[in-house]
N, CA, C and O atoms as a GROMACS GRO file, in nm:
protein
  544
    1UNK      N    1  -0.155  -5.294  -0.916
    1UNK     CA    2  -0.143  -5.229  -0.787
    1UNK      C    3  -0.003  -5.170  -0.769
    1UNK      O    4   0.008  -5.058  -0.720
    2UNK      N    5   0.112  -5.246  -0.810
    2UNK     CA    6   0.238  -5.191  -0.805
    2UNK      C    7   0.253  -5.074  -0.918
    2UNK      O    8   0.307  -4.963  -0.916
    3UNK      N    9   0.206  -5.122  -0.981
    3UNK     CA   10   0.203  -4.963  -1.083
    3UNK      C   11   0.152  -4.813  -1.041
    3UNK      O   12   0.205  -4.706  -1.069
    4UNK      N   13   0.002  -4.846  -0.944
    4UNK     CA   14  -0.044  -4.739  -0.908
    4UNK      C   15   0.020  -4.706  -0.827
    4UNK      O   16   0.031  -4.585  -0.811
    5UNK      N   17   0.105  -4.816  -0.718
    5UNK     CA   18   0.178  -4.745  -0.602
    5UNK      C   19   0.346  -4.671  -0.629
    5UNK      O   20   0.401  -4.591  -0.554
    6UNK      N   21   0.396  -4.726  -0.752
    6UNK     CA   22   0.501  -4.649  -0.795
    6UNK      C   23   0.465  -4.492  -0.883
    6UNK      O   24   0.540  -4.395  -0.895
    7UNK      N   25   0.325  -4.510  -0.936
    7UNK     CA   26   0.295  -4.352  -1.015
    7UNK      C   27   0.252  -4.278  -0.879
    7UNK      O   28   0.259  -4.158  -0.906
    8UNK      N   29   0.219  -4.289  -0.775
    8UNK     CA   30   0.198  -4.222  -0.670
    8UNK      C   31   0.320  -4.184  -0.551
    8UNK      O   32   0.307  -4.094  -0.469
    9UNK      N   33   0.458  -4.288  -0.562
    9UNK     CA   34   0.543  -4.267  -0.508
    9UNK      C   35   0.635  -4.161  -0.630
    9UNK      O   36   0.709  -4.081  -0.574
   10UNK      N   37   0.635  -4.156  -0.745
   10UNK     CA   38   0.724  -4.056  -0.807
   10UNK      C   39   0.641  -3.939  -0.773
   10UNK      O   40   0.699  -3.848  -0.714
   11UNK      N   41   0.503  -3.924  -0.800
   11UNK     CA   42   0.426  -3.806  -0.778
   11UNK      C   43   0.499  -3.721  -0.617
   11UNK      O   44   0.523  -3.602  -0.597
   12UNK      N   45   0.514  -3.830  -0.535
   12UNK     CA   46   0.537  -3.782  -0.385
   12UNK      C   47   0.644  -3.697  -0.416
   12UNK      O   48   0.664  -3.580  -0.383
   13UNK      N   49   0.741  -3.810  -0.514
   13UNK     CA   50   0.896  -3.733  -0.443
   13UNK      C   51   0.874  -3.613  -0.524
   13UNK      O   52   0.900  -3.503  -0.476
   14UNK      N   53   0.810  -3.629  -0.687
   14UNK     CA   54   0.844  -3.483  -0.707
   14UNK      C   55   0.739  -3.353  -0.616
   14UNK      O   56   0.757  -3.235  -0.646
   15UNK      N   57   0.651  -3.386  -0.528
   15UNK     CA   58   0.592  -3.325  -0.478
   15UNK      C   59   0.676  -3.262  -0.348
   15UNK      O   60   0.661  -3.142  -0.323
   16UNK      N   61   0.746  -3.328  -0.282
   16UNK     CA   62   0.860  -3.296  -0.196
   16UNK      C   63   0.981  -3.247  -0.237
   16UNK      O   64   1.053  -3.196  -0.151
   17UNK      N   65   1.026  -3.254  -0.374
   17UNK     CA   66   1.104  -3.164  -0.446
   17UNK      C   67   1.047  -3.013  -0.475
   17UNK      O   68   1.117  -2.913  -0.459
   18UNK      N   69   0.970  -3.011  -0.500
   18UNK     CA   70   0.941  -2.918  -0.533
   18UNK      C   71   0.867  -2.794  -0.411
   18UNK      O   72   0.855  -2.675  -0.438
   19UNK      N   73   0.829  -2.848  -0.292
   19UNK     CA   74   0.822  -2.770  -0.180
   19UNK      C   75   0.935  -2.838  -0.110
   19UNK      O   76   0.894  -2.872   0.001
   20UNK      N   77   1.045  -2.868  -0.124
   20UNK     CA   78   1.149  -2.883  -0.041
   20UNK      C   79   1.268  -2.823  -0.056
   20UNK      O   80   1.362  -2.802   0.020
   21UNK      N   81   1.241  -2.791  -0.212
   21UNK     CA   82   1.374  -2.683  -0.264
   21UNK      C   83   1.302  -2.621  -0.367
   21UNK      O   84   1.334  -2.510  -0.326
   22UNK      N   85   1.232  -2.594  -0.465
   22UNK     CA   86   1.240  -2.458  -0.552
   22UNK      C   87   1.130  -2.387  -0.467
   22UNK      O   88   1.144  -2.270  -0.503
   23UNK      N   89   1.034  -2.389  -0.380
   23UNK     CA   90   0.946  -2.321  -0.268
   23UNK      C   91   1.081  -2.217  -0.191
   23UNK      O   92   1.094  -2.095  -0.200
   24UNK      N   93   1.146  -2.295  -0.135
   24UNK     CA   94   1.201  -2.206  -0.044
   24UNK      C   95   1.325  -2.152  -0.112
   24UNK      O   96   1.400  -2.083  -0.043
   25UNK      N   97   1.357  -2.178  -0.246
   25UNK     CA   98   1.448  -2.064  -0.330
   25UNK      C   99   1.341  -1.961  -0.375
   25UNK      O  100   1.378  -1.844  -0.370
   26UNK      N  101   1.218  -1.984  -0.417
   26UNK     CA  102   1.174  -1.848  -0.445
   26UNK      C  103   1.169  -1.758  -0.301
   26UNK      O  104   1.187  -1.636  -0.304
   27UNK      N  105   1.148  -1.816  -0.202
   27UNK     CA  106   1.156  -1.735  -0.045
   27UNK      C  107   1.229  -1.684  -0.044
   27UNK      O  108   1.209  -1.568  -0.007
   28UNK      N  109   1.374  -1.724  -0.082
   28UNK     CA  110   1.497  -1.642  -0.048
   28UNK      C  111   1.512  -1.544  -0.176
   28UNK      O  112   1.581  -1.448  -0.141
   29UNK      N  113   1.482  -1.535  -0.279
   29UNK     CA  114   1.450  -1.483  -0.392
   29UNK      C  115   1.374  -1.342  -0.321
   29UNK      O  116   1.424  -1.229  -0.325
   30UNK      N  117   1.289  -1.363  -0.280
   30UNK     CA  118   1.156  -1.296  -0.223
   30UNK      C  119   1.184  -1.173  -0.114
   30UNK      O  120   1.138  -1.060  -0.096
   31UNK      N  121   1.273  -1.248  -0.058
   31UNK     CA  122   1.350  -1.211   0.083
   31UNK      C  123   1.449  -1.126  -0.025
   31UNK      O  124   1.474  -1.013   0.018
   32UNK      N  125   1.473  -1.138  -0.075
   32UNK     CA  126   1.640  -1.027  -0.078
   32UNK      C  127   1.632  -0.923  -0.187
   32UNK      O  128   1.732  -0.864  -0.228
   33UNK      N  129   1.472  -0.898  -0.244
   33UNK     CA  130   1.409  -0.798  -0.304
   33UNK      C  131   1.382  -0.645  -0.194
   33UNK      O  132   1.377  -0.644  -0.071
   34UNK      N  133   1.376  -0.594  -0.234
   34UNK     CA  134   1.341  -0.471  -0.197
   34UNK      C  135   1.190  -0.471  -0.179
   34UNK      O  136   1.121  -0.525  -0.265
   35UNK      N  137   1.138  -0.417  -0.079
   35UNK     CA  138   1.016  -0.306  -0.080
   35UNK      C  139   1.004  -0.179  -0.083
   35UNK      O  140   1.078  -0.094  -0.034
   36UNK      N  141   0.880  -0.163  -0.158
   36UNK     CA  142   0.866  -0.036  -0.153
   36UNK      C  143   0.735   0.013  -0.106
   36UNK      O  144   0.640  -0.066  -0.103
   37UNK      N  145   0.717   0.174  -0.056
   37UNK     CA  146   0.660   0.223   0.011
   37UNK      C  147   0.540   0.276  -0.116
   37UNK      O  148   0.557   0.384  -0.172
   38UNK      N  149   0.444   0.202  -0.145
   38UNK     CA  150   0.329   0.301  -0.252
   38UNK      C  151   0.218   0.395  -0.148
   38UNK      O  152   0.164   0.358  -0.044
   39UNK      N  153   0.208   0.509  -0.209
   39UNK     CA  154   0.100   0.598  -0.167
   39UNK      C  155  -0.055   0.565  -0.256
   39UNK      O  156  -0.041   0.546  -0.377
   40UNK      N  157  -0.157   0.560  -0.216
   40UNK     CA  158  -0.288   0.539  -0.306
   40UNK      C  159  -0.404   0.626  -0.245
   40UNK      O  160  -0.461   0.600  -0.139
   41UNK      N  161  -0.428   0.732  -0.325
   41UNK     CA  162  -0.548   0.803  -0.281
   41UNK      C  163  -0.691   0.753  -0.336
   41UNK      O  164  -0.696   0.699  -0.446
   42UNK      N  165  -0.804   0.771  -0.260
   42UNK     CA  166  -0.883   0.719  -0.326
   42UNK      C  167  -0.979   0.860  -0.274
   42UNK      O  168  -0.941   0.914  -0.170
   43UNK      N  169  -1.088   0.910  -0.336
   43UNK     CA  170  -1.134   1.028  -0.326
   43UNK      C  171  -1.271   1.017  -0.386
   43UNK      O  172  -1.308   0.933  -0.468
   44UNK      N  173  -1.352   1.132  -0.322
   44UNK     CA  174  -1.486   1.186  -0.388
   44UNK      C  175  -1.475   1.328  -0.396
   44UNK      O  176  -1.493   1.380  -0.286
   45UNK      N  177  -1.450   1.412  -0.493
   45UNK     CA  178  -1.534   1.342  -0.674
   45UNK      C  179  -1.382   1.306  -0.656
   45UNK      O  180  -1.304   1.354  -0.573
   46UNK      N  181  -1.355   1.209  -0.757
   46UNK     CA  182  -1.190   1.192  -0.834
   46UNK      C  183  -1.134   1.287  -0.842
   46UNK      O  184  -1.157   1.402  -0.880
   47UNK      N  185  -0.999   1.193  -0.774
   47UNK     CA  186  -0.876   1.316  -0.771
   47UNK      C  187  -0.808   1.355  -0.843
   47UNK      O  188  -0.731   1.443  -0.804
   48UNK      N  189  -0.801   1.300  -1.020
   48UNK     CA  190  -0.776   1.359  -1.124
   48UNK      C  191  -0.853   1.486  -1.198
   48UNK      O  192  -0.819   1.540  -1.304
   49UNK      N  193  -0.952   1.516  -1.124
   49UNK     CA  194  -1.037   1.644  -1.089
   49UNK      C  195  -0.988   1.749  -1.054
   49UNK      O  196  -0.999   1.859  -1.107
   50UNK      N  197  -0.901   1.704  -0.913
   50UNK     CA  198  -0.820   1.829  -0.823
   50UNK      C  199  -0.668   1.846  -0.879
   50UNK      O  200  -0.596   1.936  -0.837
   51UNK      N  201  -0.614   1.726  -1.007
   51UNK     CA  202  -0.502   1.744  -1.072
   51UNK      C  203  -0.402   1.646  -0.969
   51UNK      O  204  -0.280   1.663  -0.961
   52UNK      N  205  -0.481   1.536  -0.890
   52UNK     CA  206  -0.375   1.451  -0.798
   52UNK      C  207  -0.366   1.296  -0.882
   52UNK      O  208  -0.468   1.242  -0.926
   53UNK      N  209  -0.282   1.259  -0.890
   53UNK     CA  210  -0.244   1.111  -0.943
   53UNK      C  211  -0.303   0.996  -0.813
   53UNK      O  212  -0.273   1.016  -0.695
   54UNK      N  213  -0.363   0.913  -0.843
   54UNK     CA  214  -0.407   0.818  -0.703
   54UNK      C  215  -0.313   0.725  -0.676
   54UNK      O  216  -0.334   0.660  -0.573
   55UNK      N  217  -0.194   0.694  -0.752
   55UNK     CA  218  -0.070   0.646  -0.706
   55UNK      C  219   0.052   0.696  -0.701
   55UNK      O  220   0.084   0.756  -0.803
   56UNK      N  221   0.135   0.690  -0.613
   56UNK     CA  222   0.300   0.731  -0.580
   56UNK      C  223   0.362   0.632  -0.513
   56UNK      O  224   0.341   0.580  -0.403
   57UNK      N  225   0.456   0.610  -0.613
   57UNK     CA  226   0.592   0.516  -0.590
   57UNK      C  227   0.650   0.617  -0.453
   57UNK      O  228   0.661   0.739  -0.460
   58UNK      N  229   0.685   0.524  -0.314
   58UNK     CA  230   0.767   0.592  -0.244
   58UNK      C  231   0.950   0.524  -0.206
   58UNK      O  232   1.020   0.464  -0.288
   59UNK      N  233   0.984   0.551  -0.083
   59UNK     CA  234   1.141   0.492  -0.066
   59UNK      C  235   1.119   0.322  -0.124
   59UNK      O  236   1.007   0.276  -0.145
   60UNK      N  237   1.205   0.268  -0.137
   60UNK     CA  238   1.269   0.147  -0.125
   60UNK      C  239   1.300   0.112   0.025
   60UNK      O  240   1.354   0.197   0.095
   61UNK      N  241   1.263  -0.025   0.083
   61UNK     CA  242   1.330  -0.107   0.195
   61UNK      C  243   1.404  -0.213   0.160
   61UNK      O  244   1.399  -0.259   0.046
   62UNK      N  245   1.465  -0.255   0.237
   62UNK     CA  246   1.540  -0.382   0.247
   62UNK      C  247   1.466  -0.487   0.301
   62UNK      O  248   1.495  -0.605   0.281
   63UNK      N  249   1.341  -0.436   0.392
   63UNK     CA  250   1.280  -0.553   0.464
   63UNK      C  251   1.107  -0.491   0.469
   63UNK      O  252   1.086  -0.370   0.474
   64UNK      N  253   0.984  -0.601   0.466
   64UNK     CA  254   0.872  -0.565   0.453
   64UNK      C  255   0.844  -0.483   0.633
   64UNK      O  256   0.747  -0.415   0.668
   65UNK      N  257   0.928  -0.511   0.688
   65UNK     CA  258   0.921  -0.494   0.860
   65UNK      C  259   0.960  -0.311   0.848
   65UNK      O  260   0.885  -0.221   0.888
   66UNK      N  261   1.080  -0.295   0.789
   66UNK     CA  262   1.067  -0.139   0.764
   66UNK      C  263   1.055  -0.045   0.717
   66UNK      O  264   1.084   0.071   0.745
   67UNK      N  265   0.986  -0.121   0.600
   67UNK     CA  266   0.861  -0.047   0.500
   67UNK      C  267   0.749  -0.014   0.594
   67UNK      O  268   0.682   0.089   0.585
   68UNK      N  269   0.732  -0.109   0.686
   68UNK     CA  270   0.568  -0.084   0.738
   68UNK      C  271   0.615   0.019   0.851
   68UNK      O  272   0.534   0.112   0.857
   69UNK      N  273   0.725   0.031   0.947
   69UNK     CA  274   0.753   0.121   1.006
   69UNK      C  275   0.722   0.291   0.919
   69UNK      O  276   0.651   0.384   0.958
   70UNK      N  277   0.784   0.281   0.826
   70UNK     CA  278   0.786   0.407   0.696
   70UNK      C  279   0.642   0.435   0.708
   70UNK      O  280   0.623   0.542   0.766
   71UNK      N  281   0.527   0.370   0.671
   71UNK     CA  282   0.446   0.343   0.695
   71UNK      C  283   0.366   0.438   0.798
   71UNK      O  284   0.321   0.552   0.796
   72UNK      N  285   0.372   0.338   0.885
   72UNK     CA  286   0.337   0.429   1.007
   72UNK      C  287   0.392   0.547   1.071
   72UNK      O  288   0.330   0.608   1.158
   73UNK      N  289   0.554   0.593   1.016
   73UNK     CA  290   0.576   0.754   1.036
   73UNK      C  291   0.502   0.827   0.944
   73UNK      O  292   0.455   0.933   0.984
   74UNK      N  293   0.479   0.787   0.811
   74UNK     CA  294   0.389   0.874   0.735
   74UNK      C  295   0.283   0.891   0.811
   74UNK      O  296   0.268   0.998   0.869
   75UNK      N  297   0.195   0.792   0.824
   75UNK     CA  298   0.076   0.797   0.922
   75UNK      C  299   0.082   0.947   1.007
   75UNK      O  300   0.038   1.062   0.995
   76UNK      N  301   0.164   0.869   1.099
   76UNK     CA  302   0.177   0.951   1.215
   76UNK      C  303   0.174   1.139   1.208
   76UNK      O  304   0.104   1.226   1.260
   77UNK      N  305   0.334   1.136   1.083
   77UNK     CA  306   0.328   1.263   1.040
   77UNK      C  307   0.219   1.343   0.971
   77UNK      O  308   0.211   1.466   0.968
   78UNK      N  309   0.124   1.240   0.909
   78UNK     CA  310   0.028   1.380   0.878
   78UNK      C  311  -0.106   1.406   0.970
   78UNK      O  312  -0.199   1.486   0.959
   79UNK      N  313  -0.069   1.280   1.084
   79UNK     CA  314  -0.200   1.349   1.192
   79UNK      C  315  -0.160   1.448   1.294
   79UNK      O  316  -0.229   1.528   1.357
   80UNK      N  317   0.012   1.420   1.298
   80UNK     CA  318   0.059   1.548   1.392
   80UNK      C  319   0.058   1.696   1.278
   80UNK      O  320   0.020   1.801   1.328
   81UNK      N  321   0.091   1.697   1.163
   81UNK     CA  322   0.136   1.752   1.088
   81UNK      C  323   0.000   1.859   1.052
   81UNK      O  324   0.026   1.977   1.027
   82UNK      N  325  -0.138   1.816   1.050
   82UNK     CA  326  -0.228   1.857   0.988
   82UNK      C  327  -0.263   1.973   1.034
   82UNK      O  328  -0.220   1.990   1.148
   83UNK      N  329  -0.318   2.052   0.997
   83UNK     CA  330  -0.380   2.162   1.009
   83UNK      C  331  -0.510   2.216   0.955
   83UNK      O  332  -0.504   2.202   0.833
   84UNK      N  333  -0.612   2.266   0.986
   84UNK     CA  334  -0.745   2.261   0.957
   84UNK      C  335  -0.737   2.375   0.813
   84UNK      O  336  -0.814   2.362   0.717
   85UNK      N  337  -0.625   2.489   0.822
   85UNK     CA  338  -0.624   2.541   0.673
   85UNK      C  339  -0.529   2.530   0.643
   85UNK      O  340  -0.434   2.607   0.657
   86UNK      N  341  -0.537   2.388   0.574
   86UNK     CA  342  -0.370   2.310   0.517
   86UNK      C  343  -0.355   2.349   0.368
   86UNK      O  344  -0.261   2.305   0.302
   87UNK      N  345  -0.482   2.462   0.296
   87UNK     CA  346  -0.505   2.419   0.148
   87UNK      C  347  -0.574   2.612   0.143
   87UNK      O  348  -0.684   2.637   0.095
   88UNK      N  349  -0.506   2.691   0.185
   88UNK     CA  350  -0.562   2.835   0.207
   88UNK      C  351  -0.526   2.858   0.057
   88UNK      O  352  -0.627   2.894  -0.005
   89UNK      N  353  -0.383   2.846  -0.044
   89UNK     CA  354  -0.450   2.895  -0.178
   89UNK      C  355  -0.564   2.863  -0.240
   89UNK      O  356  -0.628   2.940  -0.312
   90UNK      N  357  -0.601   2.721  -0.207
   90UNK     CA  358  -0.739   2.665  -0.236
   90UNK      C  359  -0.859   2.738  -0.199
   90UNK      O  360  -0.969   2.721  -0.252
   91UNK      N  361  -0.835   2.819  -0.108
   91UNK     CA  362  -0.946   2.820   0.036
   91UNK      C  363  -1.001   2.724   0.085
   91UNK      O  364  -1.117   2.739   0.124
   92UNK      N  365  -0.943   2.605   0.097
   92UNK     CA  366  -1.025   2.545   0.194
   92UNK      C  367  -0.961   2.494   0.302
   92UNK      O  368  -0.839   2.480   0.318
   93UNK      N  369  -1.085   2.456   0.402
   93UNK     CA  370  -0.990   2.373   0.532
   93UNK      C  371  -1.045   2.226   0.511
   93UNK      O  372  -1.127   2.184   0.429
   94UNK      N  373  -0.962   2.152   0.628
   94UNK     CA  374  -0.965   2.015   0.613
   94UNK      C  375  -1.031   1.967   0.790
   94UNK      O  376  -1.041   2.023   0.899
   95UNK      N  377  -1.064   1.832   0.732
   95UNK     CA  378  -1.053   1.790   0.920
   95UNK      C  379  -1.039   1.656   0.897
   95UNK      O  380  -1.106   1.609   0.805
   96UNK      N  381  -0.966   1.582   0.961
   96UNK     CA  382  -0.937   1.487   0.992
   96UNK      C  383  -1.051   1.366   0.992
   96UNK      O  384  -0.983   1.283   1.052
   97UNK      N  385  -1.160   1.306   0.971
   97UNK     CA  386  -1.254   1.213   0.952
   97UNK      C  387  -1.226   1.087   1.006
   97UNK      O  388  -1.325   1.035   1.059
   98UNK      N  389  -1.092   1.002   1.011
   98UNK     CA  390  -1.013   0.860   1.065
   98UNK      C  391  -0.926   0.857   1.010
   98UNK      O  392  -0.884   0.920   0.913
   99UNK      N  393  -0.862   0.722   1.113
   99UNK     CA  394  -0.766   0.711   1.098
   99UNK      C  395  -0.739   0.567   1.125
   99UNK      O  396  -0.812   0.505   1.202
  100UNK      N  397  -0.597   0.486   1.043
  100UNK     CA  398  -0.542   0.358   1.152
  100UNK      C  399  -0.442   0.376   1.110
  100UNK      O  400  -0.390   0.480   1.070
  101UNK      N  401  -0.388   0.223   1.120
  101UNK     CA  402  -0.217   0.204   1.129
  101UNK      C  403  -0.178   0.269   0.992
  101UNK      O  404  -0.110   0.371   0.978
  102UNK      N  405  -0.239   0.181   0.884
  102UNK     CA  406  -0.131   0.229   0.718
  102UNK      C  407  -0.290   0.350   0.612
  102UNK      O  408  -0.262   0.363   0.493
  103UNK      N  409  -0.414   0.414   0.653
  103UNK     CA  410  -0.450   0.485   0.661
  103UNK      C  411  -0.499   0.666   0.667
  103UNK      O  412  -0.416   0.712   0.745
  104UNK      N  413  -0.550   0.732   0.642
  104UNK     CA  414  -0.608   0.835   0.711
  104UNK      C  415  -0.641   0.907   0.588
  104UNK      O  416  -0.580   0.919   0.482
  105UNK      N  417  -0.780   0.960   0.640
  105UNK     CA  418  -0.947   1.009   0.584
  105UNK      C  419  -0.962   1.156   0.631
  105UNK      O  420  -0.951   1.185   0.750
  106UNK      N  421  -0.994   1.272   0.510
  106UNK     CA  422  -0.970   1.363   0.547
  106UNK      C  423  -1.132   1.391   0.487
  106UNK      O  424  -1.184   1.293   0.434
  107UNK      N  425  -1.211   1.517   0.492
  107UNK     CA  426  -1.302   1.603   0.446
  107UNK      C  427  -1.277   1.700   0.430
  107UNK      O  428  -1.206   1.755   0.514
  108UNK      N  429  -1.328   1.783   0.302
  108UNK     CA  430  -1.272   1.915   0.262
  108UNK      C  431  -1.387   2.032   0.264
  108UNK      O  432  -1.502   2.004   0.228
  109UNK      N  433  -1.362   2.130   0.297
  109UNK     CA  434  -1.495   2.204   0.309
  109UNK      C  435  -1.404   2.394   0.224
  109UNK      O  436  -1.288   2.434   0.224
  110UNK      N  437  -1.516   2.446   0.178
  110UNK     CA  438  -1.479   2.570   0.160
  110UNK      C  439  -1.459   2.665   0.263
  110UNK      O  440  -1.561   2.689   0.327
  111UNK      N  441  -1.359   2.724   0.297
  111UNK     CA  442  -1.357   2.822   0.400
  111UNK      C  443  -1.416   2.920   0.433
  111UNK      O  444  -1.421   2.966   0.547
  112UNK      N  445  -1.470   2.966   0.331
  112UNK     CA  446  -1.574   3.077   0.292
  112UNK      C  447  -1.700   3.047   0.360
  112UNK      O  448  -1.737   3.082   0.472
  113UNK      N  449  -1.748   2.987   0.288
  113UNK     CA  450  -1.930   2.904   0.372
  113UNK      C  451  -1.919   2.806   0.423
  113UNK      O  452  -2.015   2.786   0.498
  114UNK      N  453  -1.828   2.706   0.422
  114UNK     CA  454  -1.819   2.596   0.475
  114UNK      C  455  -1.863   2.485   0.450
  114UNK      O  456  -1.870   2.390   0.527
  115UNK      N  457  -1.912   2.495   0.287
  115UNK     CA  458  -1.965   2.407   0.219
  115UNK      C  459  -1.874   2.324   0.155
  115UNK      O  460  -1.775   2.352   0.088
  116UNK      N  461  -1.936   2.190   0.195
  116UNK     CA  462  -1.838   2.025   0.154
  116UNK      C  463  -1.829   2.070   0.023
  116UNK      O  464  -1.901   2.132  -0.055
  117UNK      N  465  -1.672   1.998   0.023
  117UNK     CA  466  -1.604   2.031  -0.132
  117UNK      C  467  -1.572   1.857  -0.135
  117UNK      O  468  -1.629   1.792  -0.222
  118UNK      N  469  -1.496   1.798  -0.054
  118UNK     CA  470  -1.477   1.655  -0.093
  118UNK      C  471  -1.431   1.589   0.003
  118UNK      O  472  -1.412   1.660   0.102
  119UNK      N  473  -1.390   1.418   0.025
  119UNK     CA  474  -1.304   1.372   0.109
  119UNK      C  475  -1.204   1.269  -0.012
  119UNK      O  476  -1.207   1.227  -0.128
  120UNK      N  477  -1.122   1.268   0.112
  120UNK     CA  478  -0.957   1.191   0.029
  120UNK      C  479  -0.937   1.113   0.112
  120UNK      O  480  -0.936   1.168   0.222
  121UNK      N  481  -0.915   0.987   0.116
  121UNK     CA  482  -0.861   0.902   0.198
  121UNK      C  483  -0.743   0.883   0.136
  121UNK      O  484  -0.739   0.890   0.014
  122UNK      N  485  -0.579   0.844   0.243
  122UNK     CA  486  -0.480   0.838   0.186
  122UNK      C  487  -0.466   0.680   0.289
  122UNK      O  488  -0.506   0.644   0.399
  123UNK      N  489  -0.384   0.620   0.176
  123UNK     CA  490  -0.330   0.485   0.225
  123UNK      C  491  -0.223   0.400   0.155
  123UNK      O  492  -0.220   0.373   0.035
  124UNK      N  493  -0.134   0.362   0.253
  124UNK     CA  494   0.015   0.308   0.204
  124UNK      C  495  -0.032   0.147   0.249
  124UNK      O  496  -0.107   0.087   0.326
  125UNK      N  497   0.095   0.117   0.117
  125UNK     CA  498   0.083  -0.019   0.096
  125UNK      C  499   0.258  -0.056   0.083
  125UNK      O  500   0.337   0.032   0.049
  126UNK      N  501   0.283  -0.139   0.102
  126UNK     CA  502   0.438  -0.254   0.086
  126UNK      C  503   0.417  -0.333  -0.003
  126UNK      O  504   0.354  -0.438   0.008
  127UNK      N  505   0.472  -0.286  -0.106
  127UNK     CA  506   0.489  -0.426  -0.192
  127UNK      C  507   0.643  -0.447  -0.238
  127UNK      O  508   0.734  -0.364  -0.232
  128UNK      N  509   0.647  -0.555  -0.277
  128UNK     CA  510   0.813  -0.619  -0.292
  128UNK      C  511   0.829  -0.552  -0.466
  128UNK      O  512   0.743  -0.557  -0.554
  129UNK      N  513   0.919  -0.513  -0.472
  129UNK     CA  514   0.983  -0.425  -0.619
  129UNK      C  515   0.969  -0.436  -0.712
  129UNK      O  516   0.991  -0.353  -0.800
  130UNK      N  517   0.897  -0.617  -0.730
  130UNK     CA  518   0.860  -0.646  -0.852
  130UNK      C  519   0.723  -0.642  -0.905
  130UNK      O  520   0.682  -0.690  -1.011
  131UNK      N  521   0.630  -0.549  -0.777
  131UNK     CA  522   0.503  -0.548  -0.848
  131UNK      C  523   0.480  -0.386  -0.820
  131UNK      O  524   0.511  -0.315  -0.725
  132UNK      N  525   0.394  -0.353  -0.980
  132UNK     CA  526   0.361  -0.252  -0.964
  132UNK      C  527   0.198  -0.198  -0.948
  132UNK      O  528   0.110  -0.210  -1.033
  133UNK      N  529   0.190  -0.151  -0.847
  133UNK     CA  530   0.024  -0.158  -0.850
  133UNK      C  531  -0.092  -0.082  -0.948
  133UNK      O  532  -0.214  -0.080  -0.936
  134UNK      N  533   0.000  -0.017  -1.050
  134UNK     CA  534  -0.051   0.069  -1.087
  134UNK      C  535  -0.108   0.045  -1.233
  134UNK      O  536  -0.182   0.110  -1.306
  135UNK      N  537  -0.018  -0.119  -1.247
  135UNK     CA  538  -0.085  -0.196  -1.359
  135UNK      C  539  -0.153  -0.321  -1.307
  135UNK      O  540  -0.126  -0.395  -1.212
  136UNK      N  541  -0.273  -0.320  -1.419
  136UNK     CA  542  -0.421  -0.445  -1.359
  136UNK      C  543  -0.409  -0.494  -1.410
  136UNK      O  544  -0.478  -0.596  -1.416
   0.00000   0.00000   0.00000
């Protein structure tokens, strides 16, 4: 019985060592990385079709709080920003489909007849510097 209760008291302490100090050094580790701002399109037909990459590395932050701000000015800027013939060498126009916070869904139509050409959804993500999303 004293045996089982001393292999269960070392288990403790190193269990409290180890979320009592190397847990919250990787936090601060974690914390004093950079974020960054990734772009990810996802599309019908594929956007290596239309010659677009479905990922982009964007700025660097100091904090995940104003990455996500970045975030949401992108947002923002391309629903103020848009325009229905945003793509006239293309000929086509666009319209807006949804939207949210880190988001927004577009449809593409020919200008000519007005026949659906595709939709693109665009969406940002924060991740900390050391991951890249673009490897699985």
């Amino acid at each position: 019985m004293k045996s089982l209760l001393g292999k269960l008291g070392v288990i403790l302490i190193i269990g409290l060592f180890i979320f009592g100090y190397i847990c919250p050094v990787a936090d601060i580790a974690n914390a004093q990385s950079a974020w960054i701002v990734w772009r990810y399109n996802s599309s019908w037909p594929p956007l290596s079709e239309w010659g677009v990459s479905d990922w982009a590395m964007g700025k660097a932050f100091p904090t995940y709080s104003k990455c996500m701000d970045e975030v949401k000015t992108k947002i923002m800027a391309l629903k103020i920003g848009h325009r229905e013939n945003d793509l006239p060498e293309l000929g086509l126009i666009s319209k807006i489909t949804g939207y949210g916070e880190d988001w927004i869904s577009f449809k593409y139509f020919k200008k000519d007849d007005g026949s659906f050409v595709g939709t693109v959804t665009t969406s940002y993500y924060c991740y900390p510097e050391t991951i890249d999303p673009r490897k699985k």
